[in-house]
C-alpha positions in Angstrom: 105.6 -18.8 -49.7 103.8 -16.1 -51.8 103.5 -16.9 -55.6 106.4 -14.0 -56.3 108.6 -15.5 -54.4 107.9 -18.8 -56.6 108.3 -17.6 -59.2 111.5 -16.3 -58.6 113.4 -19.9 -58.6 112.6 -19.7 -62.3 115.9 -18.6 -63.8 117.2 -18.8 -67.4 120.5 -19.6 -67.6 122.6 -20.4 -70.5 122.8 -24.0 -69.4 118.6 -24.3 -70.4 119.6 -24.4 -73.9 123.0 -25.7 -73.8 122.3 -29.1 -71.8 119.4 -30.4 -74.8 121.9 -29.1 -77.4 124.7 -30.5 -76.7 123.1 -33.8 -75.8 121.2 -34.3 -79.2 124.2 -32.9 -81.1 126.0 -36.3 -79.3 123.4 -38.5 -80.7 123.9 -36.9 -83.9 128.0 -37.5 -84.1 127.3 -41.1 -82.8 125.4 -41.5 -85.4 127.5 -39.9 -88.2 130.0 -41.8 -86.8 128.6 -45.3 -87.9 127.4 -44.4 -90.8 130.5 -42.5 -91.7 132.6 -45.5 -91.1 130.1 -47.9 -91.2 130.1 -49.3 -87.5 127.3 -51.4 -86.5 126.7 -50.3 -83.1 123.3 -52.2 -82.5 125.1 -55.0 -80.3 126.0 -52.2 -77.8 122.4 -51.8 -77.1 120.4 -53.7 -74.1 120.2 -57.5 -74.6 117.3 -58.5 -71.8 119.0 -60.7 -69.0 122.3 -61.3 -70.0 125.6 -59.9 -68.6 126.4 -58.6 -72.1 123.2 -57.0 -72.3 124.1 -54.4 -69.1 126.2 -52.5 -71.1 123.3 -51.4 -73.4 121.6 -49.8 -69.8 124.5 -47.1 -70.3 124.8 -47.0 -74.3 121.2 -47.7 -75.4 120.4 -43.9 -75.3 122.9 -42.9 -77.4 122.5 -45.8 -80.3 119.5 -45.4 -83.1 118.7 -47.6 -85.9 117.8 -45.2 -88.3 118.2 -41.8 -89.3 114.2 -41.3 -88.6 114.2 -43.0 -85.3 117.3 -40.2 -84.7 115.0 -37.2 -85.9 112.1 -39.2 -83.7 113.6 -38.8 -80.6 115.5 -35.3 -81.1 113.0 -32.7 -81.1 111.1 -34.3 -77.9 114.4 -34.9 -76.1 115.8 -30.8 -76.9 112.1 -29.7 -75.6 112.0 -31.8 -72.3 115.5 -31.5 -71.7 115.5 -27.7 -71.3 111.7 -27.4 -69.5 113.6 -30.0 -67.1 116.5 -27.7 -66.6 114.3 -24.7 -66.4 111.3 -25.6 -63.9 113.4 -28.2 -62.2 116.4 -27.1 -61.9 118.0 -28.6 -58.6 116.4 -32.5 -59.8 117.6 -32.2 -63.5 121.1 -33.8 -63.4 119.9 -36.5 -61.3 116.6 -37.3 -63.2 118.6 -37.4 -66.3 121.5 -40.0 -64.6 119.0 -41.8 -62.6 116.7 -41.9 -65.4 118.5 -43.8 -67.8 119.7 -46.4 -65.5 116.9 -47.0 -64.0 114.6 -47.5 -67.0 117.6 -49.3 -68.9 117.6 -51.9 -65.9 114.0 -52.4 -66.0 114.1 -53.0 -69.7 116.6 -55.5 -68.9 114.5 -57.5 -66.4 111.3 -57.8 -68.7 112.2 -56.9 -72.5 111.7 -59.5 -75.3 115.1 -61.2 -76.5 115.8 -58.5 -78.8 118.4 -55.3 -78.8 116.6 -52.9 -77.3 118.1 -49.1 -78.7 117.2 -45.5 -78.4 116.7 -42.4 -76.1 113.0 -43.3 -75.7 113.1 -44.5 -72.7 114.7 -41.3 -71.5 112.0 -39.1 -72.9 109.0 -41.4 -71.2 111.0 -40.5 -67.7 111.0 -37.1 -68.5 107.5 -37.0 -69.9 106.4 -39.0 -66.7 108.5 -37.0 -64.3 107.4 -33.3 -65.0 103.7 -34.2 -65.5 103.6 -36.1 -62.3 105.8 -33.9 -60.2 103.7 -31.0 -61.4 100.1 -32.2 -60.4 102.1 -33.1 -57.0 102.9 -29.5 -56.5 99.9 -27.8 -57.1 101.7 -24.7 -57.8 99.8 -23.5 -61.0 103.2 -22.7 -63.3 104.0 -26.5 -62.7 100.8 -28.0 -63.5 100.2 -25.9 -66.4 103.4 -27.6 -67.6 102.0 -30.6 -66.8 99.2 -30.1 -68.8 100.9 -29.1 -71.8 103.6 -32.2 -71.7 99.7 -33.8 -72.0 98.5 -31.9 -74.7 101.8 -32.8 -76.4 103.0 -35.6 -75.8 99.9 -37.8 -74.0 99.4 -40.2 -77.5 102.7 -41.4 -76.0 101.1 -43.7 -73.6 99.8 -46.2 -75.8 103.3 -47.4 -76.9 103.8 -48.8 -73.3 101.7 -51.7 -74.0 102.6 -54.6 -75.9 101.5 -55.3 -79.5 100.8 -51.8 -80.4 103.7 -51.6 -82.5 106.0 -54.6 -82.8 108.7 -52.5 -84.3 108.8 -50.5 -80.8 110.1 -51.2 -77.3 107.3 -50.9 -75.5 109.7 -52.0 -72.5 111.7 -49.6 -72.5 108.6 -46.7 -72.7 107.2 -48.9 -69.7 110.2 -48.9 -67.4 110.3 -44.6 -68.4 107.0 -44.5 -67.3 107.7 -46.2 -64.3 111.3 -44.5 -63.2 109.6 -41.1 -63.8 106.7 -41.6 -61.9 108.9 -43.3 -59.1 111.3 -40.2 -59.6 108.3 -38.1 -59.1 108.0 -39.1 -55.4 111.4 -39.3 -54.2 112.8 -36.0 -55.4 111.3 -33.4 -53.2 110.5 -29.8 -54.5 110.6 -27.5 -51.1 111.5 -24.3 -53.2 108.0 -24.8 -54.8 105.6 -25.8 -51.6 103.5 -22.7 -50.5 103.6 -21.0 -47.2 100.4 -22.8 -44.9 98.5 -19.6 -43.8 95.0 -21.5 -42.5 94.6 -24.4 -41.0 92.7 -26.1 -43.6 95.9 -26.1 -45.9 97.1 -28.6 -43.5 97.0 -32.1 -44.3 95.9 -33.3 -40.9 93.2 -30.8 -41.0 90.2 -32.5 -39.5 87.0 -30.4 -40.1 85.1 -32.3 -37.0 87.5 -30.3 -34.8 87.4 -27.0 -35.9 85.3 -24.7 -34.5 83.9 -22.8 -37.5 82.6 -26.0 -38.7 80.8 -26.5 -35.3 78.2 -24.0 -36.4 76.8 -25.9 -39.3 73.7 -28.1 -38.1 73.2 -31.4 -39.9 71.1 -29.3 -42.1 74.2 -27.4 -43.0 73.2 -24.0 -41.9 75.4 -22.0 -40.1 73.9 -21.0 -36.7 75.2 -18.1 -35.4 76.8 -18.2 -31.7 74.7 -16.3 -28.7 75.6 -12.8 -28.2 78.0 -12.5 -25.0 76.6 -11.1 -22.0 77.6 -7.5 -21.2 79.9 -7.0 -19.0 80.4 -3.6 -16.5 83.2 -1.2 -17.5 86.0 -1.9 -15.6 87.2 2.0 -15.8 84.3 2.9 -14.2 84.9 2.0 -10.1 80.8 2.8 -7.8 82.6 3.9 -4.6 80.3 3.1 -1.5 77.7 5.7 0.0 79.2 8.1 2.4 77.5 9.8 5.6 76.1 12.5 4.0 75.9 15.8 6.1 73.1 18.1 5.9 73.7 21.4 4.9 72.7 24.1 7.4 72.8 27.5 6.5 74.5 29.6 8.8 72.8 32.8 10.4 74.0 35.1 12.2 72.4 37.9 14.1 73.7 41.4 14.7 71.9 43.7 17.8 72.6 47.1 18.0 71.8 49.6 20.6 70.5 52.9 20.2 69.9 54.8 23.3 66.4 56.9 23.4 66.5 61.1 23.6 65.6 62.7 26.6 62.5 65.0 26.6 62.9 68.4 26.7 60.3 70.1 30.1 61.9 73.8 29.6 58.4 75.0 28.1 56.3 73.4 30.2 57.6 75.0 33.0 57.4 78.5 31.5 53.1 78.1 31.1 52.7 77.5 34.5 
């Protein structure tokens, strides 16, 4: 597929903006909401291998402790949200669902005996998801993005691991990391892969059997196959020798007859 044709699965829609809106706007009315009537919602959040603590897989996303850790997690979550639902349109609902249970659980299965709370783990899939997905590609549209989730976001990487910050959940970044770059393989892109026009661009391309590359020495100089032979035009058909006859000139001759005078005597007769 030509790169126009690409580049037409890019579509804005209203939905680009509205999905990351009207998810951080939720975050924000959860959060009014305890403050407002003073709820501590904390115990909601994931409580590492307990049967309590699987509710928090669903309701950790939505819970923050602070009105900083809120304003933390908004702006990234707006931004990767709608690049998710722009470039990735088909994979976005899924990612999102998958996403959160997925990382939730594995926060479950190794977190420290703590409430673990907050959308981060959602932004590390997202984060891990696009750049991954985009270097997997190759199309150059996806792994720009990729690059520029790097540029901005690529200090994340050293909250996955443990004692950077003990006020963190370097779990729940960890088991993003992981469910995006998992995410990244299952979820195929079709709409983006390119059109193979040479063999090369084939995966099973073996360069040992092709027959351009047969003409490089070990020296790696390309020697130039013998000219061809000539071969006799086909239009032009060499009939077999004939009998040739010899010309001869046909001659043809004509007699005519012209009868001699008589002599005239009359004056010899008159001198004798």
């Amino acid at each position: 597929m030509k790169n126009d044709q690409l580049d037409n699965q890019f579509k804005f829609t209203p939905s680009v903006l509205a999905w990351p809106l009207y998810f951080v706007l939720l975050l924000w009315l959860i959060y009014w909401i305890e403050v407002k009537y003073n709820i501590y919602l904390n115990d909601y959040g994931i409580l590492p291998r307990t049967l309590k603590g699987l509710r928090g897989i669903v309701l950790s996303p939505f819970l923050h402790g602070s009105l900083e850790h809120l304003y933390n997690n908004s702006i990234p979550l707006f931004v990767l949200i709608a690049a998710l639902r722009y470039f990735y349109r088909k994979q976005a609902l899924q990612v999102i669902v998958y996403g959160v249970l997925l990382s939730g659980f594995i926060t479950w299965l190794i977190g420290r005996e703590s409430y673990h709370i907050g959308a981060s783990g959602l932004i590390y899939v997202l984060v891990s998801f696009m750049f991954f997905k985009g270097i997997q590609t190759r199309y150059y549209r996806l792994v720009a993005l990729s690059l520029t989730i790097i540029v901005l976001y690529g200090g994340m990487i050293w909250y996955v691991f443990p004692d950077v910050d003990e006020g963190i959940s370097w779990e729940g970044h960890l088991g993003g990391l992981i469910s995006g770059l998992l995410f990244s393989k299952i979820y195929s892109t079709p709409e983006y892969e390119q059109q193979i026009v040479y063999d090369w661009q084939r995966p099973d391309f073996d360069p040992q059997n092709d027959a351009f590359m047969k003409r490089f020495n070990d020296d790696g100089v390309f020697v130039n196959p013998p000219l061809p032979e000539p071969e006799p035009d086909e239009d032009i058909k060499i009939e077999p020798e004939a009998d040739v006859i010899p010309f001869r000139p046909v001659i043809r001759y004509v007699y005519t007859y012209i009868e001699k005078p008589k002599e005239d005597n009359s004056d010899e007769e008159l001198n004798n």
